[in-house]
C-alpha positions as CSV (number, residue, x, y, z in Angstrom):
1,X,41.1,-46.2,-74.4
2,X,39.6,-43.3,-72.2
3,X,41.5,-40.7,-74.3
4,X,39.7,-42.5,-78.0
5,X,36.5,-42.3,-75.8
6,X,37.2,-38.3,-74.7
7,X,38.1,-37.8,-78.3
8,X,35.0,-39.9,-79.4
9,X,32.8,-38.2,-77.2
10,X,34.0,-34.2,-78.0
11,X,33.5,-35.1,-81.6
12,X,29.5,-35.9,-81.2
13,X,29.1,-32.7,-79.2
14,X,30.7,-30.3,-81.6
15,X,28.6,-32.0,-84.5
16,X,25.4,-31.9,-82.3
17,X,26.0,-28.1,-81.7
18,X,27.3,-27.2,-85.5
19,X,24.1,-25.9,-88.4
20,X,24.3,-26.1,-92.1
21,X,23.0,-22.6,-92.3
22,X,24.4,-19.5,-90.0
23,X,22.1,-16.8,-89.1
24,X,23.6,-13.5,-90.5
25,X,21.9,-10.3,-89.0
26,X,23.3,-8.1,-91.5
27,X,21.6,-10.0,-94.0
28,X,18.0,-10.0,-92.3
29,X,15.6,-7.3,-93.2
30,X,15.2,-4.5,-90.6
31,X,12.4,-4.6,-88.4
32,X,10.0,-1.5,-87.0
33,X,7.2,-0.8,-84.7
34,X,6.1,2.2,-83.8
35,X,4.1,4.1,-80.7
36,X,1.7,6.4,-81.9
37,X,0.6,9.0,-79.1
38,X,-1.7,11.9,-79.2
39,X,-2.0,14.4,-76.6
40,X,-5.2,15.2,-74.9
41,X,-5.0,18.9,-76.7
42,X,-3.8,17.7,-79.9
43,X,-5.2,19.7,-83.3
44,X,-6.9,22.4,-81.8
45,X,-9.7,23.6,-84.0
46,X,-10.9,27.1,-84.3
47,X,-12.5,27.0,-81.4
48,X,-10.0,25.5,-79.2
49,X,-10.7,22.1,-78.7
50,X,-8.8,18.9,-79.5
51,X,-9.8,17.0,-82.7
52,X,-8.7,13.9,-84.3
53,X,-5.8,13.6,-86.4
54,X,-4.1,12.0,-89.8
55,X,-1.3,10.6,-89.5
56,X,0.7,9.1,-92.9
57,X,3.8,7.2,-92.2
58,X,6.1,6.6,-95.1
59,X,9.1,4.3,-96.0
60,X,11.4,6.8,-98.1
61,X,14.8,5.5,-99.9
62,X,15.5,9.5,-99.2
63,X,14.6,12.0,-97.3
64,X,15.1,14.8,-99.4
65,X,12.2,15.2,-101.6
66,X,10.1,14.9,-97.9
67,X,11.9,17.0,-96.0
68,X,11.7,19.7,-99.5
69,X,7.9,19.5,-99.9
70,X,5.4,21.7,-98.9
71,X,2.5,20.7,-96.8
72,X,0.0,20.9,-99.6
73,X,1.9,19.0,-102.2
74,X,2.3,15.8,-100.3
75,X,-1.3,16.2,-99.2
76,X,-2.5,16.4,-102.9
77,X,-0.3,13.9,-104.1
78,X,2.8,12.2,-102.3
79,X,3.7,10.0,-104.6
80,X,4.3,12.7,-107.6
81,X,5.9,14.8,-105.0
82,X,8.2,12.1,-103.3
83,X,8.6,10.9,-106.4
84,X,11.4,8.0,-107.0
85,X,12.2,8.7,-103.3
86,X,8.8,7.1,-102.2
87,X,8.5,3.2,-101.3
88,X,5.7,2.4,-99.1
89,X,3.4,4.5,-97.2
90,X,1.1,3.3,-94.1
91,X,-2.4,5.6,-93.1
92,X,-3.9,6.3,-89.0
93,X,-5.9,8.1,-87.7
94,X,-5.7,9.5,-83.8
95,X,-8.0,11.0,-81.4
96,X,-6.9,13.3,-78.6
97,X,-5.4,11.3,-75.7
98,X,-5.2,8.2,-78.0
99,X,-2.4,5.8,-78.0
100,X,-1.7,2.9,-81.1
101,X,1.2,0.5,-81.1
102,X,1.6,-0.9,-84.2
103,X,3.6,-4.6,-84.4
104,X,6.3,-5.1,-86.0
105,X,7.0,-5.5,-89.9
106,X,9.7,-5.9,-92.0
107,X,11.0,-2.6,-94.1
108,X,11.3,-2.8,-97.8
109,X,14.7,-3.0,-98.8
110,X,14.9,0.2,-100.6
111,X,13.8,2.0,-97.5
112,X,16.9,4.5,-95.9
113,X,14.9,6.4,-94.1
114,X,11.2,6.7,-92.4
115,X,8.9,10.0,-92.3
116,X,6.1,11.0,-90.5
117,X,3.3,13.7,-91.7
118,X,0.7,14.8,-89.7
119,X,-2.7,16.6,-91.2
120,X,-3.0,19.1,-88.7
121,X,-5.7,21.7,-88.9
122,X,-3.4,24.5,-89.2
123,X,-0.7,23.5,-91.0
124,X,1.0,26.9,-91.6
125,X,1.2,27.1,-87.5
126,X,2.5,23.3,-86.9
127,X,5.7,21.2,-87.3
128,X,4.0,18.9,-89.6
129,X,6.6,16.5,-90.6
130,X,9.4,14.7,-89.9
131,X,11.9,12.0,-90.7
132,X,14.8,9.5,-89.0
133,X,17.6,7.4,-90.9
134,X,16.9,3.7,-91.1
135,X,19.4,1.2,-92.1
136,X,17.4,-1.4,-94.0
137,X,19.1,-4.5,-92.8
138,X,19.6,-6.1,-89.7
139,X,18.3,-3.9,-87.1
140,X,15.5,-3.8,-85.1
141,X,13.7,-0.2,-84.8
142,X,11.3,1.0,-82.3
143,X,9.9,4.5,-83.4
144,X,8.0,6.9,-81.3
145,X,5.9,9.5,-82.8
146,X,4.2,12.4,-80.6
147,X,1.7,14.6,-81.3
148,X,1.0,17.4,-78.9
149,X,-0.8,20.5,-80.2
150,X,0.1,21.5,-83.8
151,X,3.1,19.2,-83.6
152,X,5.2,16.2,-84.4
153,X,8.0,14.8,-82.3
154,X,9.7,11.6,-84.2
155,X,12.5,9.9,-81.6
156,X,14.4,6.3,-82.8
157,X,15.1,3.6,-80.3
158,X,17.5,0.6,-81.7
């Protein structure tokens, strides 16, 4: 009788503990937030002081047609210059010594890689762009985006 009862009892809490649907990371969209940080001499106009800066993030299924363009084609028009490599893009804008966190979202599904272009005012002088792998499912990213003087510093955190 104790052993039915044993039996009995191991029965109820393997049902209790068992779900109809498992949770599959690798089927989960990736999430990403990111740190934005400006430094307090960031942008430097022509007379040598700090000045606020645009920032555009964009979700790119590759990072070629980025990486390729010049500064004044993806400021005139990102989309024709990214073209079938651009999915999503997301606009801020940062004074010197500023700091934005930005909560998580989910990335589209097409999205391989992230890039980051700052509008510096000399963009000839700057490292004005950047850009990281993503993998678009399962994964949680934090990115970190610097700006100190005329340039960009992009790190990933999983």
């Amino acid at each position: 009788m104790n052993k039915v009862l044993w039996m009995l009892f191991s029965l109820m809490v393997l049902t209790a503990c068992s779900s109809s649907e498992q949770y599959e990371p690798a089927k989960a969209p990736t999430k990403v937030t990111f740190s934005l940080v400006s430094d307090e001499g960031v942008n430097p106009n022509i007379w040598g002081e700090a000045s606020p800066i645009e920032i555009q993030v964009f979700e790119l299924k590759d990072d070629s047609m980025f990486m390729s363009s010049d500064y004044d084609q993806l400021k005139t028009d990102y989309k024709k210059a990214l073209r079938s490599n651009f999915v999503k893009n997301y606009d801020y804008v940062l004074t010197p010594g500023q700091f934005k966190f930005v909560n998580a979202f989910e990335v589209d599904e097409e999205t391989n890689y992230m890039g980051v272009m700052a509008h510096f005012a000399e963009p000839e002088l700057s490292e004005w762009k950047k850009a990281v792998k993503v993998i678009n499912k399962g994964r949680e990213y934090h990115l970190l985006m610097l700006f100190k003087d005329y340039d960009v510093k992009l790190d990933r955190v999983e």
